[in-house]
C-alpha positions as CSV (number, residue, x, y, z in Angstrom):
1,X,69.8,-91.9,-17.1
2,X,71.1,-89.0,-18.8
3,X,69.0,-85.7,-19.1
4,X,69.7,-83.1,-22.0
5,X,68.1,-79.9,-21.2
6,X,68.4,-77.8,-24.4
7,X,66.9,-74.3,-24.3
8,X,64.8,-73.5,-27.8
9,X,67.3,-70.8,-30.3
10,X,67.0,-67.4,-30.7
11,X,63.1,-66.5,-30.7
12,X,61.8,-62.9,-31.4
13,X,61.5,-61.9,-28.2
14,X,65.3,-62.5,-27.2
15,X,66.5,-60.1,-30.5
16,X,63.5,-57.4,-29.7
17,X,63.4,-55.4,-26.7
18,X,61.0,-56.1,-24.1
19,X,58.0,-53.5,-25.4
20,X,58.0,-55.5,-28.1
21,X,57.8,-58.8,-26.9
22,X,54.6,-61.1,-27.5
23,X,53.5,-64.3,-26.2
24,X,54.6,-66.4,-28.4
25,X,57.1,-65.7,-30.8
26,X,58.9,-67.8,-33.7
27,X,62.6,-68.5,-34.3
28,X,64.8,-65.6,-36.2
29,X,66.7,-66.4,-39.2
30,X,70.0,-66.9,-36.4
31,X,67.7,-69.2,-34.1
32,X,67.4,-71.3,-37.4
33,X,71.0,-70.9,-38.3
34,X,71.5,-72.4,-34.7
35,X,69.5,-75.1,-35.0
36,X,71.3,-76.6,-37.8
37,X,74.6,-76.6,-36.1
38,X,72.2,-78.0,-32.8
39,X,71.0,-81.3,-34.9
40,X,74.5,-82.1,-35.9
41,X,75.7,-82.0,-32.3
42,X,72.6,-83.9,-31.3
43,X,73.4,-86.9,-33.6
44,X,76.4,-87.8,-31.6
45,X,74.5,-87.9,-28.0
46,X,72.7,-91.2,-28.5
47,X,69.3,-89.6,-27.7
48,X,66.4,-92.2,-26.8
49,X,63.6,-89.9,-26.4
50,X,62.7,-86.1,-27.5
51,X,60.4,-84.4,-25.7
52,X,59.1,-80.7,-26.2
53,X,57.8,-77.1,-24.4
54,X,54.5,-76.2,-26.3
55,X,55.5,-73.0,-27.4
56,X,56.1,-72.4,-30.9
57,X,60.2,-71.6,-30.2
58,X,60.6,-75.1,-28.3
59,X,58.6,-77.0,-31.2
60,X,60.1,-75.3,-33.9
61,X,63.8,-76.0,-32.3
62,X,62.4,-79.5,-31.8
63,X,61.6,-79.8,-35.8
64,X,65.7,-79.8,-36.5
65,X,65.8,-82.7,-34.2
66,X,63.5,-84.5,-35.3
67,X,64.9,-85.9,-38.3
68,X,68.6,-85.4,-36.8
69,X,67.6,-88.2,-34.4
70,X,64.8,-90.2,-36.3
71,X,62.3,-89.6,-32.8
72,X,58.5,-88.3,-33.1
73,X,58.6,-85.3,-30.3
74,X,56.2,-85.6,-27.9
75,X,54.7,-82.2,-26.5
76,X,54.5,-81.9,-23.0
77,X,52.8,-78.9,-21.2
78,X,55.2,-79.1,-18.1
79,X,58.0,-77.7,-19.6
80,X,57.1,-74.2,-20.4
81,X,58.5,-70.8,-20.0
82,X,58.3,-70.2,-16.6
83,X,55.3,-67.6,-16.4
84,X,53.6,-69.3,-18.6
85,X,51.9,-67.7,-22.1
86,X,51.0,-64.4,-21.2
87,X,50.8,-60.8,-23.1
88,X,52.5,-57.8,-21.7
89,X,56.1,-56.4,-20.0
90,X,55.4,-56.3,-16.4
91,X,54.4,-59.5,-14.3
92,X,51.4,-57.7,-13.1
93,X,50.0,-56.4,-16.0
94,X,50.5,-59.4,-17.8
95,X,47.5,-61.3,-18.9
96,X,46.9,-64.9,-20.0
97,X,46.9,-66.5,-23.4
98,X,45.5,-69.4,-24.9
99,X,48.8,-70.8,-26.3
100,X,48.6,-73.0,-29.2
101,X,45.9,-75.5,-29.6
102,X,46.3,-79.4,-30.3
103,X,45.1,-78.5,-33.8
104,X,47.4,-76.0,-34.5
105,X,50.5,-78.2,-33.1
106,X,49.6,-80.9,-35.3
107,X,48.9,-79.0,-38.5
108,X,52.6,-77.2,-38.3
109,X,53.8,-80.4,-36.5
110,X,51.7,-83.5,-37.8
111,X,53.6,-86.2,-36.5
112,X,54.3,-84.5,-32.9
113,X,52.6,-86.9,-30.4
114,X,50.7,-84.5,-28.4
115,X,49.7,-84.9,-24.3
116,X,45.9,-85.2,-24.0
117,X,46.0,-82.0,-22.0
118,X,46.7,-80.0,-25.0
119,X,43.2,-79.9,-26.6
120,X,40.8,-77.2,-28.1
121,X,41.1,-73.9,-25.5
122,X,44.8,-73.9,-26.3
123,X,47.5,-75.6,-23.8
124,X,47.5,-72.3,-21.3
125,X,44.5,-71.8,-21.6
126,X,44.6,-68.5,-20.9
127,X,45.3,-68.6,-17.1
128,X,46.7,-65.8,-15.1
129,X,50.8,-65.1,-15.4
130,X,52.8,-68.1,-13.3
131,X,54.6,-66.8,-10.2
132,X,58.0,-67.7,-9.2
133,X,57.4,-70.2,-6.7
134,X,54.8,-72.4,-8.8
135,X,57.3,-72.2,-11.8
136,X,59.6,-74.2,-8.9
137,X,57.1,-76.4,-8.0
138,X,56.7,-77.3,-11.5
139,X,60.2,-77.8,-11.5
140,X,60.2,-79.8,-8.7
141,X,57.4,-82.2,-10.4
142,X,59.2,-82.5,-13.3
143,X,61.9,-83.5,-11.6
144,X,60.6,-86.1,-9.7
145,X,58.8,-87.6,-13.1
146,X,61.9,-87.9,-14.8
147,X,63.0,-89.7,-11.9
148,X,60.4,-92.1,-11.3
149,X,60.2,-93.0,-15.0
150,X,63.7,-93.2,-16.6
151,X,65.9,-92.8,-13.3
152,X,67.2,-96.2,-13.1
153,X,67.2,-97.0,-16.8
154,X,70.0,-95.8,-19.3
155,X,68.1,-94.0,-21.4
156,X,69.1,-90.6,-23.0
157,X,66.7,-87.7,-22.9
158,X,66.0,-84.4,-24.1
159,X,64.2,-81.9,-23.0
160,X,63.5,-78.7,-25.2
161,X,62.6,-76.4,-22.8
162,X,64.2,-72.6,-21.9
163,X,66.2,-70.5,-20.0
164,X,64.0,-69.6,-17.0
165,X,63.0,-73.0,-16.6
166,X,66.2,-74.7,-17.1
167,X,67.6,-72.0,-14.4
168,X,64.3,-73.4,-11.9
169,X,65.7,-76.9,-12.4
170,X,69.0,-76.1,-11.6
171,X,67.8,-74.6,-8.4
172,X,66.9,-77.6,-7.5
173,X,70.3,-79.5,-8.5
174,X,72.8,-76.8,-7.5
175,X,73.2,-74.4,-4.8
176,X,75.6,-72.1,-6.9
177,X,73.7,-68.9,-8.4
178,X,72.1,-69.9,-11.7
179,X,72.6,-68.0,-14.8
180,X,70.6,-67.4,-18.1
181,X,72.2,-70.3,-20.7
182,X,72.7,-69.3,-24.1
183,X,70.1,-69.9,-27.1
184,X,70.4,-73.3,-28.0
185,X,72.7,-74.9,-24.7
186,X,72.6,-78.1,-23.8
187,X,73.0,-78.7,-20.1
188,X,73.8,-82.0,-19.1
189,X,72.2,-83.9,-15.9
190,X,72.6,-87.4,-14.5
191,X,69.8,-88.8,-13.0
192,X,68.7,-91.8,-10.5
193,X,65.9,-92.4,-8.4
194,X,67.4,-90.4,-5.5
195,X,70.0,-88.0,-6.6
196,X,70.5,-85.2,-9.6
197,X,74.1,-84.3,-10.6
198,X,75.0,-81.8,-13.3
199,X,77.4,-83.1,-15.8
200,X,77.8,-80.3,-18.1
201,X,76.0,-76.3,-17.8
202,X,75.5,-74.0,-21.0
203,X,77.8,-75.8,-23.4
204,X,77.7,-74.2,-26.6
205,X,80.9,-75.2,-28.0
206,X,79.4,-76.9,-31.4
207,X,78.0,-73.0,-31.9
208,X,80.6,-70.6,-34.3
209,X,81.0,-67.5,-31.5
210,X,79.2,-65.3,-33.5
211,X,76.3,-67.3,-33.3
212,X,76.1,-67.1,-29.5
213,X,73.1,-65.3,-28.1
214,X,70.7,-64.7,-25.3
């Protein structure tokens, strides 16, 4: 199968410094601008299924390919920032947030089909700030579902998902140092039941230049 990771535009938080980061912040007028240019590449990828991070950057890059590719999105908790949704500039002052509720998905996003997981308290829940090595684990899982469920099919994938993760995924792929992809990237990976191989890293090429951002 083929796996299209595609991390979510431009949010807030990548325009604003990091004092004024929060934990869960929307597209900017570029990130949109990006997206539209995003769908149109998507069209020509053939994509089976479209599957989305819960935080509000991932669904609201998800809502431009929605109609681009005719697919419902479904939201699924495992491919969050890594860290998780949490308030605050240091790891370990950081404290945890709810992150949106099933409600709230469904009444910006009604026809998102939403994991049971995601219910009333919010899909973080408010849990403590996500360390480094279970963000790899999580990768690691993920991994290993994609595998056991589309591996040996031919179906075409994407994830909307972001740079940290995508970057814990690909530590699991490649050996090479793993760099920050740009808003909006698509990174390209073949999978089969027992091996990962990356096709294509950061490819931003439908973007103009000046739309390019971290």
């Amino acid at each position: 199968m083929d796996l299209f990771l595609i991390r979510h535009a431009q949010s807030a938080n990548n325009a604003n410094p990091a004092s004024r980061r929060v934990e869960d912040p929307p597209l900017t007028e570029l990130g949109n601008a990006q997206c539209v240019h995003l769908a149109r590449h998507v069209t020509t990828l053939g994509i089976d299924r479209l599957i989305t991070s819960p935080f509000r950057r991932a669904l609201q890059t998800a809502e431009y390919l929605r109609p681009a590719t005719g697919l419902i999105p479904s939201v699924q908790v495992e491919l969050h920032e890594s860290g998780g949704c949490v308030a605050g500039v240091e790891p370990s002052e950081m404290v945890g947030r709810p992150g949106l509720t099933r409600a709230e998905i469904l009444d910006a996003f009604p026809p998102y089909d939403v994991e049971a997981a995601i219910d009333g308290q919010g899909w973080w829940r408010s849990r403590p700030y996500e360390s480094d090595d279970e963000a790899l684990e999580r990768a690691a899982r993920v991994l290993a579902d994609t595998q056991t469920r589309w591996g040996a099919s031919d179906q075409r994938v994407v994830y909307v998902t972001h740079g940290g993760f995508t970057m814990q995924l690909l530590r699991l792929v490649d050996k090479r140092p793993q760099l920050l992809t740009y808003n909006a990237a698509i990174t390209h990976l073949q999978v089969s039941p027992h091996a990962v191989r990356l096709r294509q890293f950061n490819q931003v090429d439908f973007l103009p230049p000046a739309m390019w951002s971290w």
